[in-house]
Residue, then its C-alpha position, 0 to 999 in steps of 0.5 A: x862652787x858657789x851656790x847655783x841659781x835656779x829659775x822655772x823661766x827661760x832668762x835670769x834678769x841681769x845674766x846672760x846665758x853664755x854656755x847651755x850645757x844640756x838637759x840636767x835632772x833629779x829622780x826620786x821613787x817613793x812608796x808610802x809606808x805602811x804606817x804612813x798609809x794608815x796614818x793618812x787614812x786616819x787624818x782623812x776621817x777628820x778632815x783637812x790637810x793630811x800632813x803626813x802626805x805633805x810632808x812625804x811629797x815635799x821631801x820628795x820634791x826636795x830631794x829630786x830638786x837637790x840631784x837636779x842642782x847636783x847634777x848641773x854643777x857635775x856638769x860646770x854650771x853656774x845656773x838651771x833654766x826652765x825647771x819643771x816637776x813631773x810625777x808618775x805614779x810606777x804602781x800602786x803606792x810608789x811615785x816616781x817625781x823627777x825634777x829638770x831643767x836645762x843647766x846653763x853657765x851665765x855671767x852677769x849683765x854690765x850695769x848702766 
């Protein structure tokens, strides 16, 4: 299948939604390690962006986002509306970050 288009809005301009295929998403739990806590507490005395947060954060965004477009191509479609990210910290030092939207099959407009 060709790749899937995405969008945190409800339309894609130039398509139209032909089939909704349901609720689709990616979940990914994470916990710091114990070097990645010490080095962050670290990067905190001095000062600005702490690097190795960002960095445990976007691949954990990416990641969920990934199952998510996995997820919606299992089902047939060809695009995912309305994404939206949540986090929810499960327990001390382990995140939970889960990515969805709804997976839907869409066909492009006739152009005038």
């Amino acid at each position: 299948m060709e790749k899937c288009m995405t969008t945190t809005c409800f339309t894609l301009d130039g398509y139209r939604v032909v089939r909704t295929l349901g609720v689709v998403r990616g979940i990914i739990v994470r916990s710091r390690s114990i070097f990645g806590s010490m080095g962050a507490a670290l990067q905190t005395i001095v000062g600005g962006d702490i690097t190795l947060l960002m960095d445990l954060c976007e691949k954990t965004r990416a990641g969920a986002f990934d199952m998510m477009v996995d997820h919606a191509m299992e089902r047939g479609a060809n695009a995912v509306i309305g994404i939206s990210y949540d986090a929810t910290e499960v327990m001390q030092g382990v995140t939970e970050v889960l990515c969805y939207g709804t997976a839907v099959e869409v066909e492009a407009l006739p152009k005038v």
